[in-house]
C-alpha positions, 0 to 999 in steps of 0.5 A: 347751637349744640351739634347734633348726638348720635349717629347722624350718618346713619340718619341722613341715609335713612331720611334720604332713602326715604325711611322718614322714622326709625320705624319705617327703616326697621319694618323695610329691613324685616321686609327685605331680609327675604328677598335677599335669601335671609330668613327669620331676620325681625328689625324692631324700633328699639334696635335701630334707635340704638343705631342711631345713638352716638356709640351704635353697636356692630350689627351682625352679617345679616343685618349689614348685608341688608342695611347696606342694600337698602341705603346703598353706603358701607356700614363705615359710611353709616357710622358704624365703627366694625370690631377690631379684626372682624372678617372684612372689617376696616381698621379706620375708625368710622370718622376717618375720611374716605380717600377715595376720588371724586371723579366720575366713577369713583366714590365720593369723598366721606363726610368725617363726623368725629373730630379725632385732632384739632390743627386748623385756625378758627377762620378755616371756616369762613375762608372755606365757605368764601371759595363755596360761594365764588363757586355758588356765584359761577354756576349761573355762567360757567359751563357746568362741565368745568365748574364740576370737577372743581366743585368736588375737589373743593368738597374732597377738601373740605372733607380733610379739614373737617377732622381737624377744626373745632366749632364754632369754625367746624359748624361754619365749615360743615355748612360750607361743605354741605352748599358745595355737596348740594351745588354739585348735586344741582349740577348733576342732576339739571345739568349733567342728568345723572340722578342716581350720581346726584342722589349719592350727593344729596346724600353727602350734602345731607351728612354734612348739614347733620354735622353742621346741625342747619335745619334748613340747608337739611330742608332744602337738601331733601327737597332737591332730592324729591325732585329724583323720584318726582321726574322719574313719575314716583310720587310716593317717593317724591311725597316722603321726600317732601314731607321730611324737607317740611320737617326739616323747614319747621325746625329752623326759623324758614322765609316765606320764599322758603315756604314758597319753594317747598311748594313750587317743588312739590308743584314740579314734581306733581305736574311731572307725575300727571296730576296739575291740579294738585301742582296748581293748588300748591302754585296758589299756596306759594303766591299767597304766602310770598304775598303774606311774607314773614319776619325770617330772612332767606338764606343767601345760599338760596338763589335759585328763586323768586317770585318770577321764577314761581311764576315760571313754575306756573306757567309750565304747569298751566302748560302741562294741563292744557290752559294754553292763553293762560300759559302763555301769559304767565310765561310772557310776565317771566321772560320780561321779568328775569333778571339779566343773570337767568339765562339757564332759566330763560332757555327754559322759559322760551322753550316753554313758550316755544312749547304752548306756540306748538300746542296753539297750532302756530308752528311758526312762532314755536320754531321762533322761540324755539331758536332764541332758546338755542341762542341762549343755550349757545352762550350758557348750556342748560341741558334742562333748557336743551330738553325742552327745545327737543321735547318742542321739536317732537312737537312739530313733527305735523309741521316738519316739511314746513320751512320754519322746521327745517330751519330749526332741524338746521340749527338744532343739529348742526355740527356743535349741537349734536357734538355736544348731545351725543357727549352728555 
């Protein structure tokens, strides 16, 4: 497979952002030129085309200051290579990695794109991608607070070593990177709960997949991105996203669960921006295609789903839209369905029953659920799962003097719980 030509920096900001064409990224920079004080700035396709080619051209001041409001990095970062002794212009070239730091406010480390040296053996690829999936593995019992530092000294790494591998090991090595980069963007994101953090590493995991030219690690990059703009109720954010995750999903040779997912992403962010009848429509597009199945293999890296876990997306979807017997029969199937590594998803799933108890009138039997949640997440913390039991707590307030609330406020604010709420 031949790496991708041009610019693909620049690229992967663009689609992130959500500009899904040349086109639409030009017409926001002529759209954003006023607002930012600069008037008579027109963007045409031809110009960010060239952008986008392999040697892009240094643009002038105006069109940096809004390319880089609009995409959020450097122009370095977008691939651009500044003039020697510009004003303000690095004299690194654009494929250089960045030294800034990983940790919490600092930048992230910079996804090289140019190979300037050759030094590393041609199994570098493959013994980086073995730590990638030791850590892949841990996400599901190490508490994500620990496992995340050493996510992003593993990308830091993979980062310095990219300049120096040649392909083929460089295109295993840049998949590698971009799983790391996506793992800690998960973890950001339903873990830590800091989207706009998550989002700038979605963005490096995106770079890195360009690099490794891996259609579907792209897709199901974006796809997690939609996930962003679809909790925060933005779903014409969330729709683009979506849309160029099935782009990307079309270019390589996708699974039925591949399909499946996309679907069940889109259901999530649907039912998180109000409308459960289009996320049951996509819920049933997903059960049909599993059952249809294909001839294409799941990547390993996909573990997050299955079948059961589509279905725990059911039941939260027919939770949101009122069909409370119908939830709490799915849900039920689910809890007897995970497997014994699943407990962020168990938490989850409880809440949810903990939920359609509260909304039946049975407030007894939701503090029921709602406490094996909290033993769950006493073992394995989820703040997803954690967000649930609180949204299920708000619940119950008609029922708050009755014992069964008191016993759960008991356990939901003791000591450790509200320690660790208060520390996120």
């Amino acid at each position: 497979m031949s790496r991708p030509a041009g610019n693909t920096r620049l690229k992967a900001a663009r689609v992130a952002a959500g500009y899904n064409s040349q086109q639409a990224l030009a017409d926001a920079i002529t759209r954003t030129a006023p607002r930012l004080g600069i008037r008579g700035l027109t963007v045409g396709v031809r110009q960010v085309r060239r952008w986008e080619s392999r040697t892009p051209p240094w643009p002038h001041p105006d069109i940096r200051r809004v390319l880089t409001h609009l995409l959020g990095q450097s122009m370095e970062e977008l691939g651009f290579t500044p003039p020697w002794g510009a004003e303000g212009a690095s004299a690194a070239p654009a494929g250089q990695m960045a030294t800034a730091g990983t940790r919490v406010g600092t930048r992230l480390a910079t996804v090289p794109s140019q190979v300037p040296l050759v030094s590393q053996p041609a199994s570098i690829g493959r013994d980086f991608e073995a730590v990638t999936r030791s850590h892949r593995h841990m996400y599901w019992s190490v508490a994500p607070a620990t496992l995340h530092p050493a996510i992003l000294e593993q990308a830091r790494l993979g980062c310095s070593l990219l300049p120096e591998t040649a392909d083929p090991g460089r295109r295993v090595l840049a998949a590698a990177l971009a799983e790391s980069y996506l793992l800690a963007g998960r973890i950001e994101f339903f873990d830590l709960q800091q989207p706009e953090r998550a989002s700038e590493t979605l963005l490096r995991a995106l770079q890195a997949a360009g690099e490794a030219d891996d259609s579907l690690l792209g897709s199901a990059i974006l796809a997690h991105t939609a996930f962003i703009p679809g909790w925060a109720g933005n779903r014409n954010g969330a729709v683009e996203r979506m849309a160029a995750a099935r782009t990307y999903a079309r270019r390589g040779s996708a699974s039925a669960e591949f399909w499946a997912w996309l679907d069940a992403v889109e259901a999530e962010c649907e039912t998180r921006c109000g409308d459960t009848r289009a996320a049951l429509n996509l819920i049933i597009h997903a059960e049909d295609t599993l059952a249809a199945g294909s001839e294409h293999t799941t990547p390993e890296w996909m573990d997050w789903f299955s079948a059961v876990r589509l279905a725990a997306f059911k039941g939260n979807t027919q939770l949101k839209a009122g069909h409370i017997p119908q939830a709490r029969t799915t849900l039920l199937h689910v809890l007897d369905g995970l497997p014994p590594e699943s407990d962020k998803q168990r938490s989850v799933v409880l809440g949810d029953l903990a939920a359609v108890e509260a909304a039946d009138g049975n407030p007894q039997q939701a503090c029921h659920y709602a406490l094996r949640a909290l033993d769950q997440l006493a073992i394995t913390p989820y703040a997803t799962g954690m967000d649930r039991v609180r949204d299920v707590r708000r619940s119950l307030a008609p029922w708050q003097n009755e014992q069964c609330v008191r016993d759960l406020d008991d356990r939901l604010y003791d000591w450790g719980t509200t320690v660790n709420a208060l520390q996120r």
